[in-house]
C-alpha positions as CSV (number, residue, x, y, z in Angstrom):
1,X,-14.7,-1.9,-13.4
2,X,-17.9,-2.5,-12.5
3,X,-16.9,-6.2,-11.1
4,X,-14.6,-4.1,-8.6
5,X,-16.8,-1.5,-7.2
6,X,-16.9,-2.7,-3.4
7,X,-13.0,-1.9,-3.6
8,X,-13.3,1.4,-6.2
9,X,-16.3,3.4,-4.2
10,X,-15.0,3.2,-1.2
11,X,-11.7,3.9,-2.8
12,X,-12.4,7.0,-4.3
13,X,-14.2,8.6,-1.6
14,X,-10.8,7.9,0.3
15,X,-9.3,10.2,-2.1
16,X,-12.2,12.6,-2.0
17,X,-11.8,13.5,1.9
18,X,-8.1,13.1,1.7
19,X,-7.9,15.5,-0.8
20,X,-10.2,17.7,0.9
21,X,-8.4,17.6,4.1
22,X,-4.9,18.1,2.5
23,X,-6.3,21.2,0.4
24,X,-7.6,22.8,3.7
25,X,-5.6,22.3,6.0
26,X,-1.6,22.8,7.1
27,X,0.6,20.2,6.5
28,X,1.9,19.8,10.1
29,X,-1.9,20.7,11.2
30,X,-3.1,17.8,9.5
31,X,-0.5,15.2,10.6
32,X,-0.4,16.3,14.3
33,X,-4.8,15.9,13.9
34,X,-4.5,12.2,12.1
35,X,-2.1,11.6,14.7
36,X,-3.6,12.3,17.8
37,X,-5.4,9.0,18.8
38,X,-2.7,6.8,20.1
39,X,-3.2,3.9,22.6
40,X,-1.8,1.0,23.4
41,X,-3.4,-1.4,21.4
42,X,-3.1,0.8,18.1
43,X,0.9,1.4,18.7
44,X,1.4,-2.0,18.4
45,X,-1.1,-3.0,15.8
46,X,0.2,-0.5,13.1
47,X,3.9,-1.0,14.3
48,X,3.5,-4.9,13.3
49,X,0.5,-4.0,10.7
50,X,2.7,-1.5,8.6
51,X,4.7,-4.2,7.3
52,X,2.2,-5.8,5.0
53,X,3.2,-2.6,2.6
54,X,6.9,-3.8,3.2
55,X,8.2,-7.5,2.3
56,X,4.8,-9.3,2.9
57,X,3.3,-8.8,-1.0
58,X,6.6,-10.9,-2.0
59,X,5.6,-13.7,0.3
60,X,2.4,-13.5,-0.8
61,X,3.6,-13.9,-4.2
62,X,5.3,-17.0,-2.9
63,X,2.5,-18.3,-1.3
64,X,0.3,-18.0,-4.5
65,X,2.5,-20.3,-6.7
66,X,1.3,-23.2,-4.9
67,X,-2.5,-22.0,-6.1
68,X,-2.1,-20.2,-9.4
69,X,1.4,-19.1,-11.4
70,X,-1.1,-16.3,-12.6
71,X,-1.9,-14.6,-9.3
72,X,1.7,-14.4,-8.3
73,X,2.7,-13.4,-11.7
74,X,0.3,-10.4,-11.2
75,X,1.2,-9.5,-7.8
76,X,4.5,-10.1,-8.4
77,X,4.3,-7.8,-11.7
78,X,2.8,-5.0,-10.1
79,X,4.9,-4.7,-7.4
80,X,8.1,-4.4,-9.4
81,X,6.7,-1.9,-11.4
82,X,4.7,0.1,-8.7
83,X,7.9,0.3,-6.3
84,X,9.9,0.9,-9.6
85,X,7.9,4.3,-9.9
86,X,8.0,5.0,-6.3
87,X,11.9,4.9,-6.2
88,X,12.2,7.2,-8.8
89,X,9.5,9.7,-7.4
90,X,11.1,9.5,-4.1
91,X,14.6,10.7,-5.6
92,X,12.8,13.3,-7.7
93,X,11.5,15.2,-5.1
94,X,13.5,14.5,-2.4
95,X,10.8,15.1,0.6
96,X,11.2,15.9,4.3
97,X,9.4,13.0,6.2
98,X,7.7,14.3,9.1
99,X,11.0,13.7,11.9
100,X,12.7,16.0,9.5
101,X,10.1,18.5,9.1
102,X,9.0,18.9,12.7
103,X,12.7,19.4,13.8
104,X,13.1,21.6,10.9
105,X,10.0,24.0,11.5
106,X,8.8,23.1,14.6
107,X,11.5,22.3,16.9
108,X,9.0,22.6,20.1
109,X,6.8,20.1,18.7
110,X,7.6,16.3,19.9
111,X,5.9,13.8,17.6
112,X,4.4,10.7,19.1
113,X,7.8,7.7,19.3
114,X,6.5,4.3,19.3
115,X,9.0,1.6,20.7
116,X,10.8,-0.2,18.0
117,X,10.2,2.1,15.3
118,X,12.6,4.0,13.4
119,X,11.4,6.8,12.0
120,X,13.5,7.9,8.7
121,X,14.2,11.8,7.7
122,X,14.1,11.9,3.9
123,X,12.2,10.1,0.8
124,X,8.9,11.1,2.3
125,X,6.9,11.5,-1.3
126,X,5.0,9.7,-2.5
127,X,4.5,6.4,0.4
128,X,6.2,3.2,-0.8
129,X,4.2,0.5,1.8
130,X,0.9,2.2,0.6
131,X,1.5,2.0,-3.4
132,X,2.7,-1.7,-2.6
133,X,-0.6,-2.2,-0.2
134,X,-2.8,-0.5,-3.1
135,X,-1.5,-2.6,-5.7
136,X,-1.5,-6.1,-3.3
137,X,-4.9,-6.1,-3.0
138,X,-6.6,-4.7,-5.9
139,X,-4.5,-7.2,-7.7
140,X,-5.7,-9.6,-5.5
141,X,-9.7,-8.4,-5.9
142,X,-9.1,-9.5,-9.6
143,X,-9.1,-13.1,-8.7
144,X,-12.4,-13.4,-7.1
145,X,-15.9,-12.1,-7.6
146,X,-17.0,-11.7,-4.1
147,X,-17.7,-7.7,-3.2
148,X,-17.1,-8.3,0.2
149,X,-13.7,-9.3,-0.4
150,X,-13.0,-6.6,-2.5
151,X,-13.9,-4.2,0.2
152,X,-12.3,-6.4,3.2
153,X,-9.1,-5.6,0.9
154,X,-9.6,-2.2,0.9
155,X,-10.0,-1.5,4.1
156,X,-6.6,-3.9,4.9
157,X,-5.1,-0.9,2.1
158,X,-5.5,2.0,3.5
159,X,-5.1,0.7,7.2
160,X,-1.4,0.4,5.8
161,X,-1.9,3.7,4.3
162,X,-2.8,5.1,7.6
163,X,-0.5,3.2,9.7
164,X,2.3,5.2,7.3
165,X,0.8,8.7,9.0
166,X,-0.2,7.0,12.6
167,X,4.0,5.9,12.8
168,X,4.9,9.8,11.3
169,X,7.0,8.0,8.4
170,X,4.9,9.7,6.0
171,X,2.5,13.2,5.5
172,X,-1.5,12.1,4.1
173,X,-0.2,13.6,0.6
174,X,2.6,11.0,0.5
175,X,-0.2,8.5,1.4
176,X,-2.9,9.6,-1.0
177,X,-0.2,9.6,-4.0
178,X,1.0,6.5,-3.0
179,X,-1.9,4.9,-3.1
180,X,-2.7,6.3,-6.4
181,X,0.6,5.4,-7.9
182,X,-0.2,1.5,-6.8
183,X,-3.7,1.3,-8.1
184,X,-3.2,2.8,-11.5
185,X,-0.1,0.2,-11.7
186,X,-2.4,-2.5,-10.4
187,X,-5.3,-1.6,-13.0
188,X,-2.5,-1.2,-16.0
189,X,-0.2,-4.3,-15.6
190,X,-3.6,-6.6,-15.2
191,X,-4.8,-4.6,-18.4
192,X,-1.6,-5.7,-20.5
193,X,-0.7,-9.3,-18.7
194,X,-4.2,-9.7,-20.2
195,X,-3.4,-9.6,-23.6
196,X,-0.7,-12.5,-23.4
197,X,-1.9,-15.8,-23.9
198,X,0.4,-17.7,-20.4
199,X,-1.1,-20.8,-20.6
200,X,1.5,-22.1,-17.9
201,X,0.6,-19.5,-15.9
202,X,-2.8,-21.7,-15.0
203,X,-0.2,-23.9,-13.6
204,X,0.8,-24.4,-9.7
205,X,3.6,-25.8,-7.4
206,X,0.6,-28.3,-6.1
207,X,0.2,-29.7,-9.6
208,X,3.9,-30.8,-9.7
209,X,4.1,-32.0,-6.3
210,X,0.7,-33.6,-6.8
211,X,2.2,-35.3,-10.1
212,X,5.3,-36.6,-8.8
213,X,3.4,-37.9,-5.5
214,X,0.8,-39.9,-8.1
């Protein structure tokens, strides 16, 4: 724990002032308020940026068996199983997302529309991109020792996490769940993949190529 504080203080103050902010304020209050600020620049950056909570930690899984089988086993892991949870959560509740709720309860209220994004109705609790995001990158703060990494990858979290309420797919409670959901997974599947002994896992991609080159 204490190896990981650069990503964990920062972290939970995160869910202090969400929490704060959820517990008093309105839903649709809070959203239109975290959703005010929109230029240019920012449309586009959290249109494109959104997507590293999407497909990207697979890649990234990818990438990582050319360094270490481990890392990508990790990632890989605690994706499954965070998004796993999220699915099931999501069909559980059955939340409005914000299009929905708007047109449902306030019909005169036009959320901000950013070109190229569709914005989806239902499945709004708890945030899928930002449990994956979460999990991505505290998974990836367990492979090195630097604090200033681990709170580089914290702030590349909860942009995703933000960029979820900056395009209206998601409310800040969707968010702050979400991101809880994908750091508990992150912290659980490193705690058990740590009791196996996978010494192939120390293995890479580069060490066959590099063998079959030589």
């Amino acid at each position: 724990m204490k190896k990981y504080l650069a990503f964990y203080i920062p972290y939970f103050i995160f869910i202090i002032v969400f929490s704060l902010l959820i517990l008093n304020n309105e839903k649709a209050d809070l959203h239109l308020w975290l959703t005010s600020l929109h230029t240019n620049f920012s449309d586009i950056f959290f249109r494109f940026y959104t997507e590293v909570g999407g497909s990207i930690p697979f890649i990234i899984a990818g990438v990582f068996l050319f360094v270490k089988y481990r890392i990508s086993l990790y990632v890989l892991v605690a994706q499954l199983t965070s998004g796993l949870i999220v699915q099931i959560a999501k069909r559980i509740f059955e939340e409005q997302r914000p299009k929905l709720y708007f047109q449902t309860h306030f019909p005169d209220i036009l959320l901000h529309k950013i070109d190229g994004v569709n914005l989806y109705s239902t499945h709004s609790f708890p945030s899928g991109h930002t449990c994956s995001a979460f999990a991505l990158f505290l998974t990836l703060s367990f492979f090195t020792k630097k604090p200033l990494i681990h709170f580089i990858f914290f702030i590349m979290a909860f942009l995703v996490g933000y960029s979820r309420i900056y395009l209206s797919q998601h409310f800040a409670l969707d968010v702050l769940v979400g991101s809880m959901i994908g750091v508990l997974t992150a912290v659980i599947c490193r705690f058990y993949l740590d009791k196996f002994s996978i010494k192939w896992a120390d293995g890479s991609l580069k060490d066959i190529i590099y063998r079959k080159v030589k």
